[in-house]
LUMMAR-923186 format. One record per residue: residue number from 1; residue in one letter; chain; y, z, x of N, C-alpha, C in turn. Coordinates in steps of 0.2 Angstrom, whole numbers, plus 5000, padded with zeros to 4 digits. Example, Ala and Ser with C-alpha at 12.3 -4.5 7.8 and 13.67 -1.06 7.14 Angstrom:
2
+-----+------+------+------+------+------+------+------+------+------+------+------+
! pos ! code ! unit !   nv !   nw !   nu !  cav !  caw !  cau !   cv !   cw !   cu !
+-----+------+------+------+------+------+------+------+------+------+------+------+
!   1 !    a !    A ! 4972 ! 5039 ! 5066 ! 4978 ! 5039 ! 5062 ! 4984 ! 5039 ! 5066 !
!   2 !    s !    A ! 4989 ! 5035 ! 5064 ! 4995 ! 5036 ! 5068 ! 5000 ! 5039 ! 5064 !
+-----+------+------+------+------+------+------+------+------+------+------+------+
//
This chain:
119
+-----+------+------+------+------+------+------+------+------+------+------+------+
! pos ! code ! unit !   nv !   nw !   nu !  cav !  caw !  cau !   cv !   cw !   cu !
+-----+------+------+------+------+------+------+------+------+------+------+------+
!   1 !    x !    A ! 5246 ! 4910 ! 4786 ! 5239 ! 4911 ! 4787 ! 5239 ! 4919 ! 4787 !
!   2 !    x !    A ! 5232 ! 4922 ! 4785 ! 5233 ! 4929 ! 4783 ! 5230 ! 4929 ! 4791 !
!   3 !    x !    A ! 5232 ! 4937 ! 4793 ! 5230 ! 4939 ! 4798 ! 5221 ! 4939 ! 4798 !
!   4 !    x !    A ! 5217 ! 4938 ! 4795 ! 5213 ! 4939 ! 4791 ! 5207 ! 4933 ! 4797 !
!   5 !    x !    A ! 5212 ! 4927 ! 4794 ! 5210 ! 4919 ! 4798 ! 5207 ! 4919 ! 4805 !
!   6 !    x !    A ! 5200 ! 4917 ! 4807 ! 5196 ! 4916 ! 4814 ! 5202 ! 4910 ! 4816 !
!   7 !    x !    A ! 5204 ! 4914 ! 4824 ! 5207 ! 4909 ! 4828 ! 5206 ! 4902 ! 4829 !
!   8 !    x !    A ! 5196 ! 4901 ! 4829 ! 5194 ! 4893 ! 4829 ! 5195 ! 4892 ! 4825 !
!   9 !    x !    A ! 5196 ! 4892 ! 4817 ! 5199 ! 4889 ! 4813 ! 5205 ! 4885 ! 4813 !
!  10 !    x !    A ! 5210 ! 4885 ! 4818 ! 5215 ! 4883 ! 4820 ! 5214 ! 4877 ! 4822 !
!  11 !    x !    A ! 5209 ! 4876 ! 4826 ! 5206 ! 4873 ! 4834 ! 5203 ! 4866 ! 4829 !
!  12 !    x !    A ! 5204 ! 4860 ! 4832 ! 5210 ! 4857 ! 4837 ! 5218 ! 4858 ! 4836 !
!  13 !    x !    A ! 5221 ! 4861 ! 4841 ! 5228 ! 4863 ! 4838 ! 5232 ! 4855 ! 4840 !
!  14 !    x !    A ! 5236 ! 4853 ! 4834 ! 5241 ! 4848 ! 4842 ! 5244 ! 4850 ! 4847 !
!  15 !    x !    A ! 5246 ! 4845 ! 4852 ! 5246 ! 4845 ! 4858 ! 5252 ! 4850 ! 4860 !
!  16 !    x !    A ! 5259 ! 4848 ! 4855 ! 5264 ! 4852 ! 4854 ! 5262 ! 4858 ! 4853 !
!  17 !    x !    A ! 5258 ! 4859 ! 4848 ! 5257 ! 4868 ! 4847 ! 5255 ! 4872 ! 4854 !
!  18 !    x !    A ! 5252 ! 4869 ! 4857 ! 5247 ! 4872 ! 4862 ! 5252 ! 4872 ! 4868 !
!  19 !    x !    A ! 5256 ! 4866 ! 4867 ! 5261 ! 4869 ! 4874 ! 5266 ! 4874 ! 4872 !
!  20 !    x !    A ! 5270 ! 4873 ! 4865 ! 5272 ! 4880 ! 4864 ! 5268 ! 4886 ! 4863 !
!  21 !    x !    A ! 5262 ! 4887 ! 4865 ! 5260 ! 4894 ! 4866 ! 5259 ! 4896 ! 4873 !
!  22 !    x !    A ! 5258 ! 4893 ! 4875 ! 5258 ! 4892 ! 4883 ! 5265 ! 4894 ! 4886 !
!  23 !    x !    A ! 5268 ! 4890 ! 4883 ! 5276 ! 4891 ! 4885 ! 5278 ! 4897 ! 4885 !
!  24 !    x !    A ! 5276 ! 4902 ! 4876 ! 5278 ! 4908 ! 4875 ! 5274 ! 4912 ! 4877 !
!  25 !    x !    A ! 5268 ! 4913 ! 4882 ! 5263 ! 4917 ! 4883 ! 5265 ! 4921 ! 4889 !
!  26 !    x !    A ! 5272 ! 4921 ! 4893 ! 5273 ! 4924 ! 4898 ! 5279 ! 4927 ! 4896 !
!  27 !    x !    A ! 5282 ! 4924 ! 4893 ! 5292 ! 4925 ! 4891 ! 5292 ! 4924 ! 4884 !
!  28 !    x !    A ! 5298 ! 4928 ! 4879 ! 5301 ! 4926 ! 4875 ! 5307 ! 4918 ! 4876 !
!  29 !    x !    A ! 5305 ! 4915 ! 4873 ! 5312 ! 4909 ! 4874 ! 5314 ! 4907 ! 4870 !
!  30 !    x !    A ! 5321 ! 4903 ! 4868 ! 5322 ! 4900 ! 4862 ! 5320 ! 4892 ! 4864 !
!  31 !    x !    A ! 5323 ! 4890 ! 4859 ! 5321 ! 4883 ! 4857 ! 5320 ! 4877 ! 4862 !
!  32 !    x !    A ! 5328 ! 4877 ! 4867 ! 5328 ! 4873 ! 4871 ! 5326 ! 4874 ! 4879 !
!  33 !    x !    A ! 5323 ! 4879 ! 4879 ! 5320 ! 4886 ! 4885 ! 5314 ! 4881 ! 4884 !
!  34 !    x !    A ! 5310 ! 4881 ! 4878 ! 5304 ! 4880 ! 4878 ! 5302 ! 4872 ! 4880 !
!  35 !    x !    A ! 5308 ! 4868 ! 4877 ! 5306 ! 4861 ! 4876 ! 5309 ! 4859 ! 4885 !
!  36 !    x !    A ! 5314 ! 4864 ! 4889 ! 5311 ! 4864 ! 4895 ! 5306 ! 4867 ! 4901 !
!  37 !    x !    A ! 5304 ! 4872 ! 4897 ! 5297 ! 4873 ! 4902 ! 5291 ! 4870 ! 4902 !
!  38 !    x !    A ! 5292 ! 4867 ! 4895 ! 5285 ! 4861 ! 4893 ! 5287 ! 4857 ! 4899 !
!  39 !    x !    A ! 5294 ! 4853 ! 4899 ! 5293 ! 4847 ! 4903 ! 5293 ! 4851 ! 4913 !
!  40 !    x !    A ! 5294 ! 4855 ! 4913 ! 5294 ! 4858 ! 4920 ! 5287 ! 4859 ! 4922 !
!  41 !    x !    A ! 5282 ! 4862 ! 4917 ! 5274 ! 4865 ! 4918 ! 5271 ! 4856 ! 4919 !
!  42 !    x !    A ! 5273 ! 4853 ! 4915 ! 5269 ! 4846 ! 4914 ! 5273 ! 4841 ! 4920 !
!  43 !    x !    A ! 5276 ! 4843 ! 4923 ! 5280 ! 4838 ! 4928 ! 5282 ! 4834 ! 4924 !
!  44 !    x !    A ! 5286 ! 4834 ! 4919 ! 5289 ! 4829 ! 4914 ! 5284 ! 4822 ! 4911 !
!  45 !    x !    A ! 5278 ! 4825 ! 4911 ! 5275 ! 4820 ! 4908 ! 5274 ! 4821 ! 4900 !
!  46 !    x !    A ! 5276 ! 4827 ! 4897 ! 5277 ! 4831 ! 4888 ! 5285 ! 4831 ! 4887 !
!  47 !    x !    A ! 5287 ! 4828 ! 4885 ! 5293 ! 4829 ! 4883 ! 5292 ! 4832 ! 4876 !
!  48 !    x !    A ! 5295 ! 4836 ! 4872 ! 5296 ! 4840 ! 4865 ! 5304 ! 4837 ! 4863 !
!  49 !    x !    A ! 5302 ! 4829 ! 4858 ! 5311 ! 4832 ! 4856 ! 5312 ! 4837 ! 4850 !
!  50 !    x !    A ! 5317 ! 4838 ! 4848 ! 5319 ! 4843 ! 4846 ! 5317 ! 4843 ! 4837 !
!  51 !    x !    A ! 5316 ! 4840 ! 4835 ! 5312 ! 4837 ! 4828 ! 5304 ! 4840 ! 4829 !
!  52 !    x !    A ! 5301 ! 4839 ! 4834 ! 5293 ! 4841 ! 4835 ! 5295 ! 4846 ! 4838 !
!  53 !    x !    A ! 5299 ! 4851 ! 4841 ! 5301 ! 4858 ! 4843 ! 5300 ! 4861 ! 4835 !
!  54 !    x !    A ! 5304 ! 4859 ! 4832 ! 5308 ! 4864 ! 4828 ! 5303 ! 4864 ! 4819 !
!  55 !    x !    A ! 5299 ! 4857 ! 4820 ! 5293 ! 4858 ! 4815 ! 5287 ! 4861 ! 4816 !
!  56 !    x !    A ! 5286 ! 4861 ! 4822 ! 5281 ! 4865 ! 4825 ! 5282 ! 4871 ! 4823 !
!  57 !    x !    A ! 5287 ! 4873 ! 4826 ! 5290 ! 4881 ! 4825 ! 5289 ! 4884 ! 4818 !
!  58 !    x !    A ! 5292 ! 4880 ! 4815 ! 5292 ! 4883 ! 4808 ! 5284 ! 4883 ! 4805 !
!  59 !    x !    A ! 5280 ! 4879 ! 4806 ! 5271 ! 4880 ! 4805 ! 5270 ! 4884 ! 4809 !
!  60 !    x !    A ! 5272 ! 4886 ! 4815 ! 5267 ! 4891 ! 4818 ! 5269 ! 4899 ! 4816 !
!  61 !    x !    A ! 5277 ! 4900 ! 4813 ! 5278 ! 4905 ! 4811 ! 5275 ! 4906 ! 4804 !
!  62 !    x !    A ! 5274 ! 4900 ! 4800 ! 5272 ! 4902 ! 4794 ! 5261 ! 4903 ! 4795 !
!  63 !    x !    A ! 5260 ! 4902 ! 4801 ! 5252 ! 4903 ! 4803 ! 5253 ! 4910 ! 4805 !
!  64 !    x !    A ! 5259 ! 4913 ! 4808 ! 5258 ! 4918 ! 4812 ! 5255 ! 4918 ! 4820 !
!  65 !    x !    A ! 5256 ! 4911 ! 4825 ! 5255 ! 4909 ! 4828 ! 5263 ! 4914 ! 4834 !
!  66 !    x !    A ! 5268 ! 4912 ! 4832 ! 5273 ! 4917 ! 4834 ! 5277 ! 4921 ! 4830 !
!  67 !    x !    A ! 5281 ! 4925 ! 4833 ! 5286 ! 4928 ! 4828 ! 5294 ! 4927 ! 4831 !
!  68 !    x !    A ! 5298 ! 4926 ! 4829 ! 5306 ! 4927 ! 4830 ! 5303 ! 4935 ! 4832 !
!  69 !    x !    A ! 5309 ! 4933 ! 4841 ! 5309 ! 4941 ! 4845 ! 5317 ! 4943 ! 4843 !
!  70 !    x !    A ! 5315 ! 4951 ! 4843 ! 5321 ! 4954 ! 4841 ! 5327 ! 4955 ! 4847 !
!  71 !    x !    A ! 5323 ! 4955 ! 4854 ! 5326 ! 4958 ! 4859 ! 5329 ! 4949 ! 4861 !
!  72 !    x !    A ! 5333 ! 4951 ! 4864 ! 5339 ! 4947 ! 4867 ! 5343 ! 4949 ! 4874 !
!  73 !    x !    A ! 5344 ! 4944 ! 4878 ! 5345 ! 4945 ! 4882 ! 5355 ! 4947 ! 4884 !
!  74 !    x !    A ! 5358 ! 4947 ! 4890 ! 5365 ! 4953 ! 4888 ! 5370 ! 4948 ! 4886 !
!  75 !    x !    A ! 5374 ! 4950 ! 4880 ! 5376 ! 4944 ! 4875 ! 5383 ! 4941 ! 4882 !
!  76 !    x !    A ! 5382 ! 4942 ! 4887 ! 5386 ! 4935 ! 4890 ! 5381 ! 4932 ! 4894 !
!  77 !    x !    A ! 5375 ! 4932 ! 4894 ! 5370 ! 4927 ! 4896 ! 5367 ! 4923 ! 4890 !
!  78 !    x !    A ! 5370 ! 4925 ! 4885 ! 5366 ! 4920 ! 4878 ! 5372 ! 4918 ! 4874 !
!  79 !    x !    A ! 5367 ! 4915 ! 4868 ! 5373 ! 4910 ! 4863 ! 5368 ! 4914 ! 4859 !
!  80 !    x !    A ! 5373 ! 4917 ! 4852 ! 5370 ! 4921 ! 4848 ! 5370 ! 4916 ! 4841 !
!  81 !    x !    A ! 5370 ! 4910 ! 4843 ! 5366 ! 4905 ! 4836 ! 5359 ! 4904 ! 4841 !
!  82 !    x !    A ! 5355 ! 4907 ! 4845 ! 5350 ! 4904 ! 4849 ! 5344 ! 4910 ! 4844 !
!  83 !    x !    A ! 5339 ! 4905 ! 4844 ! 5335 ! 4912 ! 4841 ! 5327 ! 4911 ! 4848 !
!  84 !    x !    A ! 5327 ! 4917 ! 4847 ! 5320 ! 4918 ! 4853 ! 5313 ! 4920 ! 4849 !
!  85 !    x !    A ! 5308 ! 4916 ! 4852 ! 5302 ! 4917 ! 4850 ! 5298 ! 4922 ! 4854 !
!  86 !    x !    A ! 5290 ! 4922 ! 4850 ! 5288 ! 4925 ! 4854 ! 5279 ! 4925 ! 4850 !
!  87 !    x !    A ! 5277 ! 4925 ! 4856 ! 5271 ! 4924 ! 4853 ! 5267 ! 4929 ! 4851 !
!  88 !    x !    A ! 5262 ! 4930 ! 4844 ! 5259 ! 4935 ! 4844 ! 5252 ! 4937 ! 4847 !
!  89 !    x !    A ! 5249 ! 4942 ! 4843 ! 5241 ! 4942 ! 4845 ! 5237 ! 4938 ! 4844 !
!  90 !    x !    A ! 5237 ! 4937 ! 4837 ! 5235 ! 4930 ! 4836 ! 5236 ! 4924 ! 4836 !
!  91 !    x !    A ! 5242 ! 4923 ! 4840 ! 5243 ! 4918 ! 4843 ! 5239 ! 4917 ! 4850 !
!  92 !    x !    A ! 5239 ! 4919 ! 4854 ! 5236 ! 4921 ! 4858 ! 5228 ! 4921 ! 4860 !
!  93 !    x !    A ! 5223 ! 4924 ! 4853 ! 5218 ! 4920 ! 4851 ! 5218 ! 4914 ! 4849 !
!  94 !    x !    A ! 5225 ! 4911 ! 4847 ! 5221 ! 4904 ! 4846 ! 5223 ! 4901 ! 4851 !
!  95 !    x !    A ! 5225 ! 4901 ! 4854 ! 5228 ! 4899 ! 4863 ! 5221 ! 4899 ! 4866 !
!  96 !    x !    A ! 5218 ! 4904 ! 4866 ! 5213 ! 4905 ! 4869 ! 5208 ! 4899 ! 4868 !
!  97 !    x !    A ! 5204 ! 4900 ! 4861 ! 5201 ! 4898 ! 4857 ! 5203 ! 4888 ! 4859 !
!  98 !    x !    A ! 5207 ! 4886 ! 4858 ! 5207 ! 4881 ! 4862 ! 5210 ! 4881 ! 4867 !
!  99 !    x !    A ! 5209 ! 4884 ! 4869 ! 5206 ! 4881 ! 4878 ! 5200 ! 4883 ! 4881 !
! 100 !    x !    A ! 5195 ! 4886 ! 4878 ! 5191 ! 4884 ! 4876 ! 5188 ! 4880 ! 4876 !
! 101 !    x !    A ! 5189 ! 4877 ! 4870 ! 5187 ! 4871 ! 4867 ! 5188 ! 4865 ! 4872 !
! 102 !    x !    A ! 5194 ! 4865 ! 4877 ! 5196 ! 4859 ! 4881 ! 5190 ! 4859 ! 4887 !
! 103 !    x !    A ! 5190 ! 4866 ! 4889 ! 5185 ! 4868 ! 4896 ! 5179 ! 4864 ! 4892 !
! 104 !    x !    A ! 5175 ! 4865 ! 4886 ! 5171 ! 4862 ! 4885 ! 5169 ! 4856 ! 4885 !
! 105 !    x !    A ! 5176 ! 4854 ! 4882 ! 5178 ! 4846 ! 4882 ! 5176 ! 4841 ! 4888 !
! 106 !    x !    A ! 5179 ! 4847 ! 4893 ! 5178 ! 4845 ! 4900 ! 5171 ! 4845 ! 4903 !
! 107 !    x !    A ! 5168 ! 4851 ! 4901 ! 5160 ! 4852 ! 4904 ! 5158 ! 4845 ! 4901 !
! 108 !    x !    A ! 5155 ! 4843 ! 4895 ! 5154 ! 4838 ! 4892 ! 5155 ! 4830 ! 4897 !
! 109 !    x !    A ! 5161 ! 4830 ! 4898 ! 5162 ! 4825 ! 4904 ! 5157 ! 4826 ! 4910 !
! 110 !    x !    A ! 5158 ! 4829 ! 4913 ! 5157 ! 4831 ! 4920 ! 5149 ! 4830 ! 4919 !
! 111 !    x !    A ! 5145 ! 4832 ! 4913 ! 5140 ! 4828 ! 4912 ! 5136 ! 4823 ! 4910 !
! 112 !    x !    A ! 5141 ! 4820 ! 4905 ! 5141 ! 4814 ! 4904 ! 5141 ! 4807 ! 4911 !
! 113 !    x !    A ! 5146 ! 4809 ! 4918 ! 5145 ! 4806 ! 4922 ! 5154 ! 4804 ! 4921 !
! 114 !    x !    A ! 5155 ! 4807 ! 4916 ! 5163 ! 4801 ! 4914 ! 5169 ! 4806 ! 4919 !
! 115 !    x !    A ! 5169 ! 4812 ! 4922 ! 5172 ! 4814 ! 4927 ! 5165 ! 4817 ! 4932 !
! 116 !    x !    A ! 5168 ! 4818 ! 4939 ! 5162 ! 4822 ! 4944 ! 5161 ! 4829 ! 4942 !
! 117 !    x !    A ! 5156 ! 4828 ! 4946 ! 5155 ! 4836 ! 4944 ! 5159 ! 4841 ! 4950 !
! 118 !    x !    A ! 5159 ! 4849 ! 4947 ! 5162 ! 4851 ! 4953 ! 5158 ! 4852 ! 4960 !
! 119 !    x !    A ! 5161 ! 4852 ! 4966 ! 5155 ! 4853 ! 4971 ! 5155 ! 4860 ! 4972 !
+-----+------+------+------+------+------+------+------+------+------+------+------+
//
């Protein structure tokens, strides 16, 4: 995607995209860092296997969503087949951009009657 592209354009992302940007929005991590933070931040109810990790990745580098991070951590705490992401700018707007859209999703409910409203 050209840097060009409005971030709702994105929106609705799938669920897996949005939890890897969530995932890389604090930290750079590799592959299986991510697919355990997902399950750790969700209390194991998001499992990522490894087939929906590594297809996701490859669409969100080719969106510009993340980029392969060059910095690594001290080569006797890593495996130098490991590669680490990292999320961009505009990844980040679209991170935003929907959750957004979810807040809203949610306002909608809350008046609709289908969840309470808040007190």
């Amino acid at each position: 995607m050209p840097p060009t592209t409005a971030p709702e354009s994105l929106v609705p992302l799938p669920p897996a995209v949005f939890h890897i940007l969530l995932s890389l929005a604090d930290e750079d991590r590799h592959g299986y860092a991510i697919i355990q933070d997902i399950a750790a931040r969700t209390g194991g109810e998001v499992t990522l296997g490894a087939g929906t990790l590594y297809r996701s990745i490859q669409r969100m580098l080719e969106q510009d969503l993340i980029v392969e991070s060059g910095s690594r951590p001290a080569p006797e705490a890593d495996d130098e087949r490991r590669r680490y992401y990292r999320v961009t700018a505009f990844g980040r707007k679209v991170a935003r951009a929907e959750a957004e859209r979810l807040a809203g999703l949610v306002q909608l409910a809350r008046q609709s009657g289908v969840m309470p409203r808040k007190v």
